[in-house]
C-alpha positions as a LaTeX table, in Angstrom:
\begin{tabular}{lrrr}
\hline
Residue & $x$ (\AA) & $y$ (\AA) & $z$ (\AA) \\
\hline
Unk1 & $-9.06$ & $-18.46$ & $-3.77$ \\
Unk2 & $-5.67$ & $-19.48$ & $-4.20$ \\
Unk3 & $-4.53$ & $-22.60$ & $-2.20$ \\
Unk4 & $-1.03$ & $-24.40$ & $-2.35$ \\
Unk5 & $-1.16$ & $-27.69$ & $-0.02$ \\
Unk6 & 2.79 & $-29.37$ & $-0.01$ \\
Unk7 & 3.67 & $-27.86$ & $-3.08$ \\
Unk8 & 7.41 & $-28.99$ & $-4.11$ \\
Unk9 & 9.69 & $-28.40$ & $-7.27$ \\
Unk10 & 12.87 & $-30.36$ & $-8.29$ \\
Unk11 & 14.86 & $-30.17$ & $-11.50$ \\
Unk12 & 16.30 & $-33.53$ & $-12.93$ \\
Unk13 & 20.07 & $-32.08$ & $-12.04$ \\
Unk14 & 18.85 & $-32.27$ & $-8.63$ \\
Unk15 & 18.25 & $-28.43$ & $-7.56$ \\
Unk16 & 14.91 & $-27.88$ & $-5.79$ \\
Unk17 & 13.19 & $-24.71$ & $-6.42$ \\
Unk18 & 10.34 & $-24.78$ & $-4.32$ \\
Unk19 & 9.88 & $-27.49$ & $-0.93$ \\
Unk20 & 6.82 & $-28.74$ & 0.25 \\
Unk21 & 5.14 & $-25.12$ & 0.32 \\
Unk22 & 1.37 & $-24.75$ & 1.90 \\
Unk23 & 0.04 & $-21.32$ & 2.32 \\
Unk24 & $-3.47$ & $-20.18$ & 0.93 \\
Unk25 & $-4.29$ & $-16.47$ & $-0.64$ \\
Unk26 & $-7.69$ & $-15.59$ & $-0.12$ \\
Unk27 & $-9.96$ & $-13.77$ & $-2.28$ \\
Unk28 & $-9.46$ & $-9.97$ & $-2.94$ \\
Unk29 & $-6.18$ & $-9.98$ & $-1.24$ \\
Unk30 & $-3.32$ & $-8.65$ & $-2.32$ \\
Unk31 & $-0.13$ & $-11.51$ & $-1.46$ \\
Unk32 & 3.50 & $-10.11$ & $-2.26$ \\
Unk33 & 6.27 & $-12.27$ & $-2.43$ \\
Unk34 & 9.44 & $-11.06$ & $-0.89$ \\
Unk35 & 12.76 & $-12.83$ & $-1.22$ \\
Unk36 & 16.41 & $-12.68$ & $-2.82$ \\
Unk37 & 17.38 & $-13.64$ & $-5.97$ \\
Unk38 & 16.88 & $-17.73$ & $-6.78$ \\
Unk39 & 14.86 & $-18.27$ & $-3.78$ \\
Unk40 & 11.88 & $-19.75$ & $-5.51$ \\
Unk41 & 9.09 & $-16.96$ & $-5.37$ \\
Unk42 & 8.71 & $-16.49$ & $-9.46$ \\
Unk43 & 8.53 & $-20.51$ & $-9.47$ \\
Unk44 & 5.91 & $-20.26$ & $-6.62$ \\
Unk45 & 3.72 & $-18.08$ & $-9.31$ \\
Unk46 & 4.34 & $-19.71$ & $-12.55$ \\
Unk47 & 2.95 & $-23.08$ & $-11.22$ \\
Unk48 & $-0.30$ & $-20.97$ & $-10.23$ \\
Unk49 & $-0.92$ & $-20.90$ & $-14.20$ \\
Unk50 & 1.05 & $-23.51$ & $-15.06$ \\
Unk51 & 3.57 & $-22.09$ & $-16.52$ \\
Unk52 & 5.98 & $-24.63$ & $-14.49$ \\
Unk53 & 4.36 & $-28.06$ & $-13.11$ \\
Unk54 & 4.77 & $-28.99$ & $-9.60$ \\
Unk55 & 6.49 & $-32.14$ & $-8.90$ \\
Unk56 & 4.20 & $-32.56$ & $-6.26$ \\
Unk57 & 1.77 & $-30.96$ & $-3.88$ \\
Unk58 & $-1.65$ & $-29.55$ & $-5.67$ \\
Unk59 & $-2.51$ & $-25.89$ & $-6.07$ \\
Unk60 & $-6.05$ & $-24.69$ & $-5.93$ \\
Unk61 & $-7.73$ & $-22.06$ & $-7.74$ \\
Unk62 & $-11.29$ & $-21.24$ & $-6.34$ \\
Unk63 & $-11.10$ & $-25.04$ & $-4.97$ \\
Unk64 & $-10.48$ & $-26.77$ & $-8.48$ \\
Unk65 & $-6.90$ & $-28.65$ & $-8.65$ \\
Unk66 & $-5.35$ & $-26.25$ & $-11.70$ \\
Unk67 & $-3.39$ & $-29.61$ & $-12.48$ \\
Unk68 & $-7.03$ & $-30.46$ & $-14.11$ \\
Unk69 & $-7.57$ & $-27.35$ & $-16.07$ \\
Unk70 & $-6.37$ & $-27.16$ & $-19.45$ \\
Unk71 & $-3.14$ & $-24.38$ & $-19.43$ \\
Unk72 & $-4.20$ & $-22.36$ & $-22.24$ \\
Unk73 & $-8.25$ & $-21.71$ & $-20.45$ \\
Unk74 & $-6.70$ & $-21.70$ & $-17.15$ \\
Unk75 & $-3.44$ & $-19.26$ & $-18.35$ \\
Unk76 & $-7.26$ & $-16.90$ & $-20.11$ \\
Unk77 & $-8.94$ & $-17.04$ & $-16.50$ \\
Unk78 & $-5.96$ & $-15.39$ & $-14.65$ \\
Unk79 & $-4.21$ & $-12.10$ & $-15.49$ \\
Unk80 & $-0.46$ & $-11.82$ & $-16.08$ \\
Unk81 & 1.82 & $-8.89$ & $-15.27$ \\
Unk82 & 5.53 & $-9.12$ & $-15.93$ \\
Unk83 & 8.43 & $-6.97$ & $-15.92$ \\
Unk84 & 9.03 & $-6.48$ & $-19.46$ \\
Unk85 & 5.42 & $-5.84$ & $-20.11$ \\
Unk86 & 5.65 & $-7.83$ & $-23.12$ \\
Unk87 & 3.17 & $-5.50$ & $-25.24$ \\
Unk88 & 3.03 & $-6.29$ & $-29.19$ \\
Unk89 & 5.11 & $-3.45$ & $-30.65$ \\
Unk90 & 2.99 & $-3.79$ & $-34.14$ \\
Unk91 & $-0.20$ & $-3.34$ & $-32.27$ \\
Unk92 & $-2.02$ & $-0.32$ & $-30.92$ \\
Unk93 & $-2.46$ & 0.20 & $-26.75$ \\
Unk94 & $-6.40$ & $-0.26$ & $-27.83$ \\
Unk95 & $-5.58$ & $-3.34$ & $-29.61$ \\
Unk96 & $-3.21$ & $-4.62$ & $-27.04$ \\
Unk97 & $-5.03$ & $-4.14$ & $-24.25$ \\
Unk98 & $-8.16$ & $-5.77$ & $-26.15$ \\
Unk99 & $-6.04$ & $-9.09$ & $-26.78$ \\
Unk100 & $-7.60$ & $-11.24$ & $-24.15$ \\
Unk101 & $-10.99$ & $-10.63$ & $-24.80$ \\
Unk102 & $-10.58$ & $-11.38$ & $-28.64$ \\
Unk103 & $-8.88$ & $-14.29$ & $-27.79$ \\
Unk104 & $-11.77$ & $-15.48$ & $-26.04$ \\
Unk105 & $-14.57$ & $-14.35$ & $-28.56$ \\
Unk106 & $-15.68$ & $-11.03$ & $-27.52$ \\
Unk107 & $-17.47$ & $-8.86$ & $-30.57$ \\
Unk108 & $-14.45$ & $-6.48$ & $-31.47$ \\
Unk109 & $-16.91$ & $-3.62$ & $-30.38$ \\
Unk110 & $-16.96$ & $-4.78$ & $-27.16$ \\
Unk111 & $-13.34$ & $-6.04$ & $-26.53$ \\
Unk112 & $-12.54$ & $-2.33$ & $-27.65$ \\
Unk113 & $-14.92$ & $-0.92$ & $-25.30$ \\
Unk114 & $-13.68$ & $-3.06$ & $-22.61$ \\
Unk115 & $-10.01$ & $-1.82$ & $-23.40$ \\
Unk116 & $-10.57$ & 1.79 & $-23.24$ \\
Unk117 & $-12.94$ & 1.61 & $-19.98$ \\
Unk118 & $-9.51$ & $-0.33$ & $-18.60$ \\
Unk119 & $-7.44$ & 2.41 & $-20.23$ \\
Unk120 & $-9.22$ & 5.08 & $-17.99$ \\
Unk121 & $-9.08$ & 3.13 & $-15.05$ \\
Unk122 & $-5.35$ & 3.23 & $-15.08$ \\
Unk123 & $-4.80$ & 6.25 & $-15.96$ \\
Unk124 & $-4.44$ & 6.48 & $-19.30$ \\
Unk125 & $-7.08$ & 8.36 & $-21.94$ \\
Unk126 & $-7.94$ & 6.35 & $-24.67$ \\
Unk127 & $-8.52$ & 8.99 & $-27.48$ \\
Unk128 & $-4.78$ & 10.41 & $-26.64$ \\
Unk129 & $-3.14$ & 6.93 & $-26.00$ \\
Unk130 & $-5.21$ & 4.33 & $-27.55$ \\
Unk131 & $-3.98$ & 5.13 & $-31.31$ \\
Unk132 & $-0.60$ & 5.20 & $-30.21$ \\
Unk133 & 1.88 & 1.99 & $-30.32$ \\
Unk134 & 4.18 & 0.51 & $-26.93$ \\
Unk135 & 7.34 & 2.44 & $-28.29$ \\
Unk136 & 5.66 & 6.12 & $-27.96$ \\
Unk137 & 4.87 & 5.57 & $-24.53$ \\
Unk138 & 7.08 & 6.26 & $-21.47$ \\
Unk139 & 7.92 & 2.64 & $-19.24$ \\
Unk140 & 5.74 & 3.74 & $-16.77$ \\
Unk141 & 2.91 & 4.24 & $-18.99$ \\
Unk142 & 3.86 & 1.03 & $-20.81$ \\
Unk143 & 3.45 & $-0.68$ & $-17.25$ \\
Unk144 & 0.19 & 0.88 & $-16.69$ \\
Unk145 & $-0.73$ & $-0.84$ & $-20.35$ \\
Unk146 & 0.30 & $-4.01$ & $-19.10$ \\
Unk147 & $-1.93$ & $-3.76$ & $-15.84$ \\
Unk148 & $-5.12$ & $-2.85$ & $-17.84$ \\
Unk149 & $-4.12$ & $-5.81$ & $-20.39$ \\
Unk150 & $-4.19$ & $-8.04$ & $-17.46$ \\
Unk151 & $-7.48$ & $-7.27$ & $-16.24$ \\
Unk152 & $-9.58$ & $-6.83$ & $-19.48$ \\
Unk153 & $-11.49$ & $-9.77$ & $-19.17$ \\
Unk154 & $-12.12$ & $-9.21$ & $-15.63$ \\
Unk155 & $-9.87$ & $-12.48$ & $-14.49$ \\
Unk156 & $-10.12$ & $-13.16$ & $-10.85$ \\
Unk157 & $-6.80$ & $-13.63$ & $-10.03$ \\
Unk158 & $-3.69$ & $-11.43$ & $-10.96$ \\
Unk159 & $-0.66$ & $-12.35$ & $-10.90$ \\
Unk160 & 2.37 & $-9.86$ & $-11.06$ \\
Unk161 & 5.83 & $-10.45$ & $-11.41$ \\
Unk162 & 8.46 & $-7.93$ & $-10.60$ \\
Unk163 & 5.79 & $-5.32$ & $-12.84$ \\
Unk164 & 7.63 & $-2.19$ & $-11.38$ \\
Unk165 & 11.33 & $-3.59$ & $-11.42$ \\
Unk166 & 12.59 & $-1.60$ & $-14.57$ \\
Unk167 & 11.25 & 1.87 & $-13.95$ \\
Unk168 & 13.11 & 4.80 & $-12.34$ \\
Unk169 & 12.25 & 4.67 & $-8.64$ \\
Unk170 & 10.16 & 8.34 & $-8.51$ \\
Unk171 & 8.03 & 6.33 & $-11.75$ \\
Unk172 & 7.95 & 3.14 & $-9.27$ \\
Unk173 & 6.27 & 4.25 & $-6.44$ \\
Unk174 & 3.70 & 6.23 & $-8.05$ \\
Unk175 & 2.63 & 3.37 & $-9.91$ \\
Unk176 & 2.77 & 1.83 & $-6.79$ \\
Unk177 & 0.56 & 3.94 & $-5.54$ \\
Unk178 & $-2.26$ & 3.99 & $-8.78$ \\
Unk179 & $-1.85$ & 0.38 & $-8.25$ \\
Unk180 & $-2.96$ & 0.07 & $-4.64$ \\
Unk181 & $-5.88$ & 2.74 & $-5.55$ \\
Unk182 & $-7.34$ & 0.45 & $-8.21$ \\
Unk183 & $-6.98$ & $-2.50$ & $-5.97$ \\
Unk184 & $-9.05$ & $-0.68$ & $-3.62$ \\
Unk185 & $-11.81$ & $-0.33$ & $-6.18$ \\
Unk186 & $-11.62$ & $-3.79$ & $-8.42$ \\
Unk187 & $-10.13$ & $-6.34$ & $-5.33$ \\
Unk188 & $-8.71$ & $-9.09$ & $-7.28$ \\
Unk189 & $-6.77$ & $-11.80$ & $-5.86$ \\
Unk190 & $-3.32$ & $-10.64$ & $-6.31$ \\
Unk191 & $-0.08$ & $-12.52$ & $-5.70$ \\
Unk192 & 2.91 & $-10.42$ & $-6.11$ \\
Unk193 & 6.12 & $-11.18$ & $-7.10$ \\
Unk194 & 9.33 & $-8.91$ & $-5.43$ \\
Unk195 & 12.67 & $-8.43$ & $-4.51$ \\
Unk196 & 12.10 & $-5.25$ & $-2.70$ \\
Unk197 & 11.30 & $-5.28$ & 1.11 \\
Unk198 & 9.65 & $-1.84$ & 0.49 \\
Unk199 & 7.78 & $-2.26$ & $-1.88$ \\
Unk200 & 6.06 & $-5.58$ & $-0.34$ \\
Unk201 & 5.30 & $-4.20$ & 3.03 \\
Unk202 & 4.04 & $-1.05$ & 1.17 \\
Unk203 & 1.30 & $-3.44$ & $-1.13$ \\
Unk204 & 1.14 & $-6.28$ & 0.65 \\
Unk205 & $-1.91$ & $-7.40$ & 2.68 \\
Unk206 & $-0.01$ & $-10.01$ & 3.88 \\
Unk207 & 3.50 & $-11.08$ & 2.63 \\
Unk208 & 5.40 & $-14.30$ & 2.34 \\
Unk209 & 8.92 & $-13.51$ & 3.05 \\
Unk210 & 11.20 & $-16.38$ & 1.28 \\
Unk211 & 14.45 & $-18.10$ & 1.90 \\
Unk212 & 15.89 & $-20.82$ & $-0.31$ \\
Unk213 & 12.64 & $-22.82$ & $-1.78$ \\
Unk214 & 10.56 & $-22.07$ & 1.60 \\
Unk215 & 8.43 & $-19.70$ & 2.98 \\
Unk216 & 10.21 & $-18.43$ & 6.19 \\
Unk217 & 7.26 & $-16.38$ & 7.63 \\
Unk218 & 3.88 & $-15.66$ & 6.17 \\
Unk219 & 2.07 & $-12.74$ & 7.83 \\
Unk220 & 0.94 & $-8.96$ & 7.62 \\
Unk221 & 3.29 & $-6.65$ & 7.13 \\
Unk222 & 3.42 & $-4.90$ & 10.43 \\
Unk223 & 3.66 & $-8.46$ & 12.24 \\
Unk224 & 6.86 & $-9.91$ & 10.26 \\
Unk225 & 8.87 & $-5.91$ & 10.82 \\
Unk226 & 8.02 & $-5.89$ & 14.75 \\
Unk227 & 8.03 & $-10.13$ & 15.08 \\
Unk228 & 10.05 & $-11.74$ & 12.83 \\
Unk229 & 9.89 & $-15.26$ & 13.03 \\
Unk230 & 12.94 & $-16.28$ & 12.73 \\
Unk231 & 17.20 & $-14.76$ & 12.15 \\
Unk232 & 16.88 & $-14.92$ & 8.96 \\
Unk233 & 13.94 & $-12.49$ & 8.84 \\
Unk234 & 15.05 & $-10.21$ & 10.86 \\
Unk235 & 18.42 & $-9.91$ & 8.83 \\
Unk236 & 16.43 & $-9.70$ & 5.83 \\
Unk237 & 13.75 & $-7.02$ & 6.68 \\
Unk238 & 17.13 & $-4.55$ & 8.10 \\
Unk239 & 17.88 & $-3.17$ & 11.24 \\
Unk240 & 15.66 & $-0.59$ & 10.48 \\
Unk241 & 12.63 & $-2.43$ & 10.38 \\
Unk242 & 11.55 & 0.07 & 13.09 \\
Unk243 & 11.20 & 2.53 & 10.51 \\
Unk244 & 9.67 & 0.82 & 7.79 \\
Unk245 & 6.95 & $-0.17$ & 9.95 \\
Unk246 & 6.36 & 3.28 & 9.99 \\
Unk247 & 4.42 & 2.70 & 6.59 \\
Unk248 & 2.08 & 0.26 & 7.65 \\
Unk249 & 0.71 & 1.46 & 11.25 \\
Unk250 & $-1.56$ & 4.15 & 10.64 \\
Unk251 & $-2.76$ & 6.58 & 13.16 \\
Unk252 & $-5.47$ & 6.34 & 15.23 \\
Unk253 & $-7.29$ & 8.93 & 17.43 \\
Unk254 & $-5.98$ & 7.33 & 20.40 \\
Unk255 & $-2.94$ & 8.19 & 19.42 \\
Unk256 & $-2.83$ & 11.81 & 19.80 \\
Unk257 & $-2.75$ & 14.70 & 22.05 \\
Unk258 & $-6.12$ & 17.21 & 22.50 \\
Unk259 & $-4.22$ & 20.72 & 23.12 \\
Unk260 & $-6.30$ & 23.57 & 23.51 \\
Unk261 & $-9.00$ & 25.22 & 21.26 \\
Unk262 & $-10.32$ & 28.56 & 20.44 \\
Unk263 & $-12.30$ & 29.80 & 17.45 \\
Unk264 & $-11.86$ & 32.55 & 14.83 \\
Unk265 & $-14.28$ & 34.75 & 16.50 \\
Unk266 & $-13.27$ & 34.36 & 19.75 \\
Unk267 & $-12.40$ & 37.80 & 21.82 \\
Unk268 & $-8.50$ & 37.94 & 22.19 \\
Unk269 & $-8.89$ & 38.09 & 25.91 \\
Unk270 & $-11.01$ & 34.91 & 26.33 \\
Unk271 & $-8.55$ & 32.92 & 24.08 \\
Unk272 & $-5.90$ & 34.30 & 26.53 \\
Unk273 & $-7.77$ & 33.43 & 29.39 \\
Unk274 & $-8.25$ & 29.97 & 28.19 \\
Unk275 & $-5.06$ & 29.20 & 27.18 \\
Unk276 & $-3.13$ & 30.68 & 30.79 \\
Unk277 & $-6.02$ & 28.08 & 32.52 \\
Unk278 & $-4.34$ & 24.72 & 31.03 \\
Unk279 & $-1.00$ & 26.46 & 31.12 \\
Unk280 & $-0.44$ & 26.59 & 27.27 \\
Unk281 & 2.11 & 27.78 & 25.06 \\
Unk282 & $-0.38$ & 27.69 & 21.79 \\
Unk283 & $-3.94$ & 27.13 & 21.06 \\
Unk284 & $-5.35$ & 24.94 & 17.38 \\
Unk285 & $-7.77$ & 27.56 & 16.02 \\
Unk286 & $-11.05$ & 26.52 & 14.54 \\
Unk287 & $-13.35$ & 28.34 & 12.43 \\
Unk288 & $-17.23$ & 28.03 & 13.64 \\
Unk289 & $-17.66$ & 24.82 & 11.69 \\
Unk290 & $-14.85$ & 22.99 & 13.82 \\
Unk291 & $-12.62$ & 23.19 & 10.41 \\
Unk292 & $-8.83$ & 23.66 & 11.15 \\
Unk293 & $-7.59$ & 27.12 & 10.94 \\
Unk294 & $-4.33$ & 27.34 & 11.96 \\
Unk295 & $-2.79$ & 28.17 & 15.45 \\
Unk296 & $-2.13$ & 30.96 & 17.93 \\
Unk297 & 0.93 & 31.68 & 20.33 \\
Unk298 & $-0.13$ & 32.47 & 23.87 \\
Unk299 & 2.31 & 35.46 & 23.71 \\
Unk300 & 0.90 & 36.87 & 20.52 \\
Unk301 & $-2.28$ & 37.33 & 22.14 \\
Unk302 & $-1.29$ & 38.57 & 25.36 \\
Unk303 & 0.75 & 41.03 & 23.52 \\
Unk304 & $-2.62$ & 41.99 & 21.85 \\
Unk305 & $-5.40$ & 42.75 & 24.06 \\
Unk306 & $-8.10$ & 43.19 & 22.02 \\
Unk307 & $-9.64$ & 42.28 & 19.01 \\
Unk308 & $-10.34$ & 38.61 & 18.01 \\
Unk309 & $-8.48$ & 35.29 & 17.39 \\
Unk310 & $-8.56$ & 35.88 & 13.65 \\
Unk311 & $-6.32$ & 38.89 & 13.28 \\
Unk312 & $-3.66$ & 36.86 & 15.09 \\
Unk313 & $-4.08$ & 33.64 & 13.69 \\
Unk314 & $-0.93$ & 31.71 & 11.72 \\
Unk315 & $-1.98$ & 29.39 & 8.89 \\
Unk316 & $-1.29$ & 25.50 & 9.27 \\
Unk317 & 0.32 & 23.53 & 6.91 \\
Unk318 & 1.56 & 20.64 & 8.41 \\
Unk319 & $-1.44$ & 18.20 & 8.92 \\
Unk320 & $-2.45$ & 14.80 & 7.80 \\
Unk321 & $-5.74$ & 13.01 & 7.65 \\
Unk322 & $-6.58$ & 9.96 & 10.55 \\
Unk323 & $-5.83$ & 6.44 & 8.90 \\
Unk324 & $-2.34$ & 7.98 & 7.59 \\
Unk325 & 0.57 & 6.00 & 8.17 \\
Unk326 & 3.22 & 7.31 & 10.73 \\
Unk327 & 5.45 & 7.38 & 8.11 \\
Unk328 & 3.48 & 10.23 & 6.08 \\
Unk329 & 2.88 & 11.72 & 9.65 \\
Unk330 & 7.11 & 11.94 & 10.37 \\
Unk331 & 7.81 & 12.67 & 6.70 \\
Unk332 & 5.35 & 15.44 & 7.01 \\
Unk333 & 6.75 & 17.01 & 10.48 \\
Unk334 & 10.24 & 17.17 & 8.10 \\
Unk335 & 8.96 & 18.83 & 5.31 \\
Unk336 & 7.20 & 21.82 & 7.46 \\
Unk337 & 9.75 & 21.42 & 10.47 \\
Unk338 & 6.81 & 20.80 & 12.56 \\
Unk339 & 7.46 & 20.03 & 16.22 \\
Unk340 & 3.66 & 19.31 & 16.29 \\
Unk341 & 1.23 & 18.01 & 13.16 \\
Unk342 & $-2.56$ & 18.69 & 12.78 \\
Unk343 & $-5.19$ & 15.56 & 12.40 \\
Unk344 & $-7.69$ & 15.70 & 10.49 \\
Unk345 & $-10.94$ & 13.65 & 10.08 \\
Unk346 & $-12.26$ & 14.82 & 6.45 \\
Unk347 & $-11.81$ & 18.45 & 7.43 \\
Unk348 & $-12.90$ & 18.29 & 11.15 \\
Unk349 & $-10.08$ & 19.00 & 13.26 \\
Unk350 & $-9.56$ & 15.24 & 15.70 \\
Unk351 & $-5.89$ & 16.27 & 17.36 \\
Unk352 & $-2.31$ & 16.84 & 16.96 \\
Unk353 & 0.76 & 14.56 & 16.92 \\
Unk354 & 4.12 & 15.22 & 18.24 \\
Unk355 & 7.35 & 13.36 & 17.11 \\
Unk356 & 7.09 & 11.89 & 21.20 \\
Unk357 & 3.69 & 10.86 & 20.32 \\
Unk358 & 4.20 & 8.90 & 16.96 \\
Unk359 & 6.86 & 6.85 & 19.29 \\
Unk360 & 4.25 & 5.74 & 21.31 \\
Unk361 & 2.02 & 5.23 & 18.54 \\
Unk362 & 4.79 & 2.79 & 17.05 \\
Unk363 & 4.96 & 1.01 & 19.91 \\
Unk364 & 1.91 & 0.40 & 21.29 \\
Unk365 & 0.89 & $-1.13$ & 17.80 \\
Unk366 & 3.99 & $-3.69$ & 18.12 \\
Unk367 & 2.85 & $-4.54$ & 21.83 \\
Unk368 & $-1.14$ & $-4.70$ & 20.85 \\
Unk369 & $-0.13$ & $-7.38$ & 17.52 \\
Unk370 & 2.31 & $-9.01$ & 20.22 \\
Unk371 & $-0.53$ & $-9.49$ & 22.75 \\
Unk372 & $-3.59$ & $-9.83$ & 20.22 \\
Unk373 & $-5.41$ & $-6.52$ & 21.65 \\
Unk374 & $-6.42$ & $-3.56$ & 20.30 \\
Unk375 & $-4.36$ & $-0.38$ & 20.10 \\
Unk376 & $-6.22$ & 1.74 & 22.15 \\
Unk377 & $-5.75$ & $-1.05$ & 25.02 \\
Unk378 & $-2.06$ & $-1.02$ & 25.40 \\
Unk379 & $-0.56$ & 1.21 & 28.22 \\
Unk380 & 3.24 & 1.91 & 27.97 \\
Unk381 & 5.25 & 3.93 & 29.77 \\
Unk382 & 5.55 & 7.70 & 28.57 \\
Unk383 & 8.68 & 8.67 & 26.49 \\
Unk384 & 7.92 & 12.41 & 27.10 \\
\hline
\end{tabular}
């Protein structure tokens, strides 16, 4: 979708912004990037709708050379997210986020249709907010404004630049978090400008991680925190790169432990029984559906006898579902002081995850990306 082939920018005082950069973005994915201040990435962007001219080098949208498109269609074709938002103060949300379609010819009936349905779809109700004007809104909501602004007339490409760089940082990552959910349902081509290493590895399909005018390495998230390509990477992304890949290796069933079952209506003495055969200190308890529960100490129901599994049951808090990052796994084991978590498929009970466990998880992902092999087909050496 988006394709930059030797793509260079000098100034006339000498000072080159961008060198001989060649990387493509391809359509419905979500590029962020990452890089300090000065290092080029916000020139990288602004030549994508010509907002600065290459010196040389061609950039491609959807295979057309944008040098050959006029700015003002091409700048009408692409959506635009800054920092500042830039909303019109004298204008409504409705009206602002209707801008782009009236620019381009849209019946006022339907650019203001269009603007409310994008008003929903961020977050925002339209018969509380749309009447209202940029300065009665909170920055965060402002933000949100600017997001459905850029996408009213349905442009392929977005392109974002710092968008959630002035908000408080509780505010900043749940709009990061809105924003990745209505990526997942509209899939534009995004390329997304940041100075934050968290926040790119956190939206980033893949991320372009900058030094001074070039693109150091270019790659998913999970492969630049457990390969860096080069120093300079790996001094960039931190010493604890360990830890933020965390966030972007979710877990898989492979990953976890099957400890034993027993259900609701089980007798007390069976579950005993069962539990004393594979030498357990707890059982997961399952209602008859297969639905998590909670869990059972092997003492408690020695102590008891008789009866069933339910009277002696303990809720379970601590769980996650499968396809949840490691990091939501470890951050939930701290809230609920968990030496163990529950995962769940939908509500199906799949396994449970120990803080030994999401180690292994951790590494076997760097070792399959290493080797080019799935997960499941790594073998390392127990920490436990």
């Amino acid at each position: 979708m988006i394709r930059f082939e030797n793509v260079s920018k000098r100034y006339p005082d000498g000072t080159t912004a961008v060198d001989d950069l060649s990387f493509e973005v391809k359509a419905g994915e979500l590029v962020t990037l990452v890089g300090p201040s000065g290092c080029g990435k916000t020139t990288t962007m602004k030549m994508v709708n010509r907002l600065i001219e290459p010196t040389s080098g061609r950039i491609y949208l959807d295979g057309e050379d944008v040098a050959g498109i006029e700015p003002v269609k091409l700048r009408r074709r692409i959506g635009y997210v800054i920092q500042q938002v830039g909303l019109f103060p004298h204008k409504t949300i409705l009206e602002n986020t209707a801008t782009v379609p009236a620019l381009l010819g849209w019946k006022k009936a339907a650019a203001r249709e269009r603007a409310a349905e994008l008003l929903v779809l961020v977050g925002l109700d339209p018969v509380t907010f749309g009447s209202r004007y940029p300065h009665q809104l909170s920055g965060g909501q402002q933000q949100r404004v600017g997001v459905a602004r850029a996408l009213a007339a349905d442009p392929p490409v977005l392109l974002m630049d710092e968008p959630f760089g002035a908000v408080d940082p509780v505010v900043r990552q749940r709009l990061q978090t809105e924003f990745l959910n209505l990526q997942e349902r509209v899939r534009k081509t995004v390329l997304f400008v940041t100075h934050d290493i968290e926040e790119a590895v956190r939206l980033g399909d893949r991320m372009a991680v900058y030094g001074t005018g070039r693109i150091e390495q270019f790659d998913t998230p999970a492969t630049v925190l457990g390969a860096p390509a080069t120093p300079y990477v790996a001094e960039f992304v931190g010493s604890d790169r360990g830890l933020k890949r965390l966030s972007v290796t979710a877990i898989e069933p492979t990953d976890l432990e099957q400890p034993p079952t027993v259900r609701l209506d089980d007798t007390v003495a069976a579950a005993a029984a069962r539990m004393r055969e594979e030498d357990a200190r707890w059982a997961v308890v399952l209602d008859p559906e297969g639905v998590l529960h909670g869990w059972v100490p092997a003492e408690t129901l020695a102590r008891a006898k008789n009866g069933t599994v339910r009277a002696h049951a303990r809720r379970m808090d601590a769980w996650v579902p499968v396809g949840a990052s490691l990091k939501q796994a470890f951050a939930t084991m701290l809230q609920y002081d968990a030496g163990w978590i529950a995962v769940l498929d939908g509500a199906r009970f799949v396994g449970v995850l120990t803080p030994a466990l999401l180690h292994e998880a951790l590494r076997r992902s760097i070792d399959a990306e290493s080797s080019g092999v799935e997960r499941a087909a790594v073998t390392i050496e127990s920490v436990g």
